[in-house]
Residue, then its C-alpha position, 0 to 999 in steps of 0.5 A: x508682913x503684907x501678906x495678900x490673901x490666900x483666896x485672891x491669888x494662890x489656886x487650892x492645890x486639888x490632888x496634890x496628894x498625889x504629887x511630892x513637893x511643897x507648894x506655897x500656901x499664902x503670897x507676899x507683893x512680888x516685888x517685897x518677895x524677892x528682895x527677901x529672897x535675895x537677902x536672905x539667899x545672899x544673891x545679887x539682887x537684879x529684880x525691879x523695886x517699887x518705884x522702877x514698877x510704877x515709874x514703867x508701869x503707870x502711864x501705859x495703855x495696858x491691855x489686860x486678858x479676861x482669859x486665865x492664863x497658866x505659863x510653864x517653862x524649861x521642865x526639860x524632861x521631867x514628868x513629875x515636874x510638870x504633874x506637880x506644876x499643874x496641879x500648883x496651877x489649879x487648873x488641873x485636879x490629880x486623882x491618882x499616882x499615875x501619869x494620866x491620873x489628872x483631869x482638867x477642872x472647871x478652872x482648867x476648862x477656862x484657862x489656856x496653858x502656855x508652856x514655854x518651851x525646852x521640853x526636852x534635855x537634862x531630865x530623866x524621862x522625855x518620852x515619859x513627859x511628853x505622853x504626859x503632855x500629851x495627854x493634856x492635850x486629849x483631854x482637850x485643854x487649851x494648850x499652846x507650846x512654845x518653842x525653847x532653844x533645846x528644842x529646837x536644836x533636837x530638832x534640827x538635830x535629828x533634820x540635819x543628821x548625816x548631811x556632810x555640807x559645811x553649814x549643817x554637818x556638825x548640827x547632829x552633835x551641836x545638840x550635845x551629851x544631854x541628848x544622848x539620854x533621849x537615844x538611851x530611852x528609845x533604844x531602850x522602849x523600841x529597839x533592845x530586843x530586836x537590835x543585833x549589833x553584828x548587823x549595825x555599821x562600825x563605830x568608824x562609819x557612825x562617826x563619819x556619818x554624824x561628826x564633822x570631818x576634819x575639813x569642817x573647822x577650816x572650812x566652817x569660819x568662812x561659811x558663818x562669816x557675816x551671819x555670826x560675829x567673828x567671837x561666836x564662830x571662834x567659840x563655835x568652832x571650839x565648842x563643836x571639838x568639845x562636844x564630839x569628845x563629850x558626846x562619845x564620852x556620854x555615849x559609853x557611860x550610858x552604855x551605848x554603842x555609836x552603832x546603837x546611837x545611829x539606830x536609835x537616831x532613825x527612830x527618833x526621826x520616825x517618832x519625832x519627824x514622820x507625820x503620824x510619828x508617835x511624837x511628831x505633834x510636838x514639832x507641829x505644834x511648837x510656836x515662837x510667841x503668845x499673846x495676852x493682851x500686852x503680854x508676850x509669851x516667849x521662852x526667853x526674849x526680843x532683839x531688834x528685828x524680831x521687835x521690828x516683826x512684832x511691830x509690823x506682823x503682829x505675833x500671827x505674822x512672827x509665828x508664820x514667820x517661823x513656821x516657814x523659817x523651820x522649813x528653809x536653812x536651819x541653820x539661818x533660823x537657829x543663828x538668827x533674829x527669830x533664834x535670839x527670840x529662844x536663845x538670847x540673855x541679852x548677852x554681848x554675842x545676842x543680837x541687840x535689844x535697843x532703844x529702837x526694839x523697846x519702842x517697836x514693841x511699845x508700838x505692837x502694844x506690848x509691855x511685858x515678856x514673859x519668858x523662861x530660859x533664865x533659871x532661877x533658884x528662889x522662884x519667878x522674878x520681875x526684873x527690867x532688861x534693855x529698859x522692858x519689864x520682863x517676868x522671868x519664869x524658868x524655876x528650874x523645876x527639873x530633877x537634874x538641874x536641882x540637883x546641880x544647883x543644890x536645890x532641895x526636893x522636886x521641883x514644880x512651878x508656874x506664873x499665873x496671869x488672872x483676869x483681876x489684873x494680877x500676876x502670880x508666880x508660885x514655885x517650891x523654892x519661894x516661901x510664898x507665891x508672888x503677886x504682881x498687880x496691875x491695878x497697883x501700878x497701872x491706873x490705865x488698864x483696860x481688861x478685855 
């Protein structure tokens, strides 16, 4: 077996100790990893070969950075998941079992942790992760957050609750049952002593506050009309009529009234929303893209404006882009181009990614995405998507997706982009990390 040396791609795992799962010890060529993984998982296998790498690769200007980069995707809730990964990095030293029990080292202080969005849904503990984050952050790493398609449906969420005209009244529940855990967590920590259900409204005027009416689905198809193709509004409108019943059904299994939903909802606002809220940093920070040299960091991929954007304003220019979008019709912003960037899977219903988009981005000096949203049960993969070499890094790490997949143990996992020229992707499902390097491909990098 091609075993890469341990010294020259996997991190030493300081303080791991303090964290449970397994982490791999020595790394195989990438692209040998994950044709193993699919034979011997019996899974199709979409990741690219040999020669699909050097055919890209090879007579490309690449641009490399000198700066390490460590990239985190889709931790959705779950603190120990993000604890594990960080010290999976090696950029961060674990000293103890509790959530701040981790310092940077000098690997972290030269580093800069992209995280690549979905940080809330699914998991455990959201206000428990992001404490944990955030306390990154105070320890003054140099953190850049990404924004995933959960993400910012909480927060459209949480913007849109209660308005009653056509484009924005169902976007409180478009969110869906996997955030009712969010309001049972803040019901919990800021208003179960002092909430008094006799002073509440009625479950009747909760519902009319935060569903659509019944005029909303005939209603609705004529205002998406000419900003969604015809099939997404008629999955939409179907779509929303389930998740009203699965809302409510989720509301009653974790014990919550609509009346302490509608409670918990204004202080998930104050908390989230109101500048010098507890979490309103989260928001203020979120970007849409990264750039590493001719790496770009999203959550899940491009379509042709958002290529064309790329192209003509450069990712500072996307990012103001969706800096004032967030301010501006939600609606538009998530159902639109900057929104395939978070949402796509370049499935038929996406805004396409074609010939025109791979040249643009070819033209920003842009050769790989590197993205998350996707998620994978044996690790990182490298795949070619719409003709664009793509890193796919959403590991699912979370507790509740593992366990829905069948996975095995906690979950933790990261790709690290190294200034020698090589990407590392390490996860507790692969029996090894994965390495991709340039030099092996590409004869025209420079590295800056």
């Amino acid at each position: 077996m091609n075993f890469v040396p341990r010294n020259a791609t996997v991190p030493f795992y300081k303080g791991h100790e303090w964290t449970a799962g397994r982490l791999p010890r020595d790394s195989f060529p990438w692209v040998e990893s994950d044709q193993l993984a699919s034979f011997f998982h019996g899974q199709p296998d979409e990741s690219a070969t040999e020669c699909d790498l050097a055919s890209y690769a090879a007579a490309k200007p690449w641009i490399w950075p000198s700066r390490t980069h460590y990239f985190f995707s889709d931790l959705h809730a779950d603190a120990d998941a993000l604890l594990l990964s960080l010290v999976a990095s090696g950029g961060v030293t674990k000293t103890g079992p509790g959530d701040f029990d981790f310092k940077l080292n000098n690997r972290g202080i030269d580093a800069t942790f992209v995280f690549g969005g979905d940080f809330f849904d699914k998991g455990p503990h959201n206000l428990r992760l992001m404490r944990t984050l955030k306390h990154l952050i105070d320890l003054r790493a140099d953190v850049v957050l990404l924004v995933g398609n959960h993400d910012l449906r909480t927060f459209i969420g949480l913007s849109c609750a209660g308005r009653k005209d056509t484009r924005h009244a169902h976007l409180f529940v478009r969110m869906g049952k996997k955030t009712v855990p969010l309001f049972r967590e803040i019901f919990d920590e800021y208003l179960a002593e002092s909430y008094v259900a006799e002073e509440a409204p009625d479950e009747d005027a909760v519902r009319a506050k935060l569903f659509p009416d019944a005029g909303w689905y005939e209603q609705f198809p004529d205002q998406a009309a000419g900003i969604l193709p015809s099939r997404r509004i008629e999955k939409e409108v179907r779509r929303i009529a389930e998740k009203c019943q699965d809302f409510a059904a989720q509301c009653q299994a974790l014990g919550l009234t609509l009346g302490m939903i509608n409670a918990a909802l204004e202080k998930a606002k104050e908390l989230f929303l109101e500048p010098g809220g507890e979490f309103s940093w989260l928001f203020e920070r979120l970007d849409l893209a990264h750039r590493a040299g001719s790496l770009l960091m999203v959550h899940a991929g491009l379509d042709n404006q958002a290529a064309l954007l790329l192209k003509n304003l450069g990712v500072d220019g996307l990012n103001r882009t969706f800096r004032a979008a967030l301010k501006e019709d939600l609606f538009d912003l998530y159902n639109g181009p900057l929104g395939n960037v978070f949402r796509t899977k370049y499935r038929a219903n996406d805004f396409p990614f074609t010939n025109q988009g791979l040249a643009d981005t070819h033209r920003a000096g842009i050769y790989a995405i590197v993205h998350g949203h996707r998620n994978l049960l044996n690790g990182q993969r490298i795949t070619i998507r719409q003709g664009m070499l793509n890193f796919e890094c959403d590991a699912s790490v979370d507790c509740n997706t593992r366990i829905a997949e069948g996975l095995e143990g906690p979950g933790g996992g990261v790709t690290i982009i190294a200034p020698e020229g090589t990407v590392t992707g390490l996860s507790t499902d692969a029996p090894f990390a994965k390495t991709f390097d340039i030099t092996r491909y590409g004869r025209m990098a420079t590295f800056v």
